[in-house]
N, C-alpha and C positions, 0 to 999 in steps of 0.2 A: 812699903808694905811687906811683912813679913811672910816667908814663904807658907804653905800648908803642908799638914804632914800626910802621909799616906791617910790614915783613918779622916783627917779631915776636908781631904779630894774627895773620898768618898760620903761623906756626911753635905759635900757642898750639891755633889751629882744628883743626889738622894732629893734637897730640898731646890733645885734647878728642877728637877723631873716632875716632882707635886706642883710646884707653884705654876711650870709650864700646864699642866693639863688641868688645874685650878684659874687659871686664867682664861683659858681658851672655853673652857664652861661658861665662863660669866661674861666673858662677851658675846657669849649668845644666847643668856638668859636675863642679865640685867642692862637695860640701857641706861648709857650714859656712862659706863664702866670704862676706861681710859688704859688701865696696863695694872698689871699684877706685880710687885716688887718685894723685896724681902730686907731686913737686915738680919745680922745672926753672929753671936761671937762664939767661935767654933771650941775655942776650952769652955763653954758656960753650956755646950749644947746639951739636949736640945732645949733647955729652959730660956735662952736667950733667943729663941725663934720667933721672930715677930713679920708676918704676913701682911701686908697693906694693898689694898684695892683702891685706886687711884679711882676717881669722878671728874669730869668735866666740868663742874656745877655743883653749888649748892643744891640745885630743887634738886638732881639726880640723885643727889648725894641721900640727899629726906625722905626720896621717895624708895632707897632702896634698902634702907634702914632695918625696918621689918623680918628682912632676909637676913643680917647679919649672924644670928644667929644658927640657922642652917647651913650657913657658908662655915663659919665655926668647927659644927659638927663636920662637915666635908672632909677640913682639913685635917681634922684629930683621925676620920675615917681612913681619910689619906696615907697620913702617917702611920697607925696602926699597921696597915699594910704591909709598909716596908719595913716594919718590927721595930719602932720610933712610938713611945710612949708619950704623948703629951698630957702631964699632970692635970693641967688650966687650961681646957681648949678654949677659954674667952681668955683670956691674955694672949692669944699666937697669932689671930688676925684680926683685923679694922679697917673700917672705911675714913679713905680720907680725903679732903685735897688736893693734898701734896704731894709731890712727886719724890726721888730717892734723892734728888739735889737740895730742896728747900728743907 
């Protein structure tokens, strides 16, 4: 794996620090909610940021659907914050299955 550069440590801490405090919300507002994970190609950022909220379950997964789009908004909110523009807040996070290995 290739090393990170300064700007991209700091672009990784940035998206560590939201998704940490984006997870720890949702497991105590959505059950069923399993772990918060990310992938991200740091020269594409931030348009390559993609968010995924992991589910134990199908039903969980249906039942918490409805919310996807406020978690969305969360994250764009998130980002804006730390002065990270996200174009598409529906392309940056999704619910899924699958965990960061599958």
């Amino acid at each position: 794996m290739k090393k990170l550069s300064k700007v991209q440590q700091k672009q990784q801490a940035l998206v560590l620090n939201v998704a940490d405090m984006l997870e720890q919300q949702a497991r105590s507002e959505i059950p069923g909610m399993v772990q918060c994970w990310f992938d991200v190609e740091y020269h594409l950022f931030p348009g390559s940021l993609l968010l995924c909220f992991q589910f134990e379950d199908e039903q969980t997964l249906e039942a918490a659907k409805p919310d996807l789009l406020k978690w969305q908004k969360r994250l764009s909110a998130a980002m804006l914050k730390k002065g990270v523009i996200l174009k598409d807040m529906r392309k940056h996070l999704t619910f899924t299955l699958q965990g960061p290995e599958d």
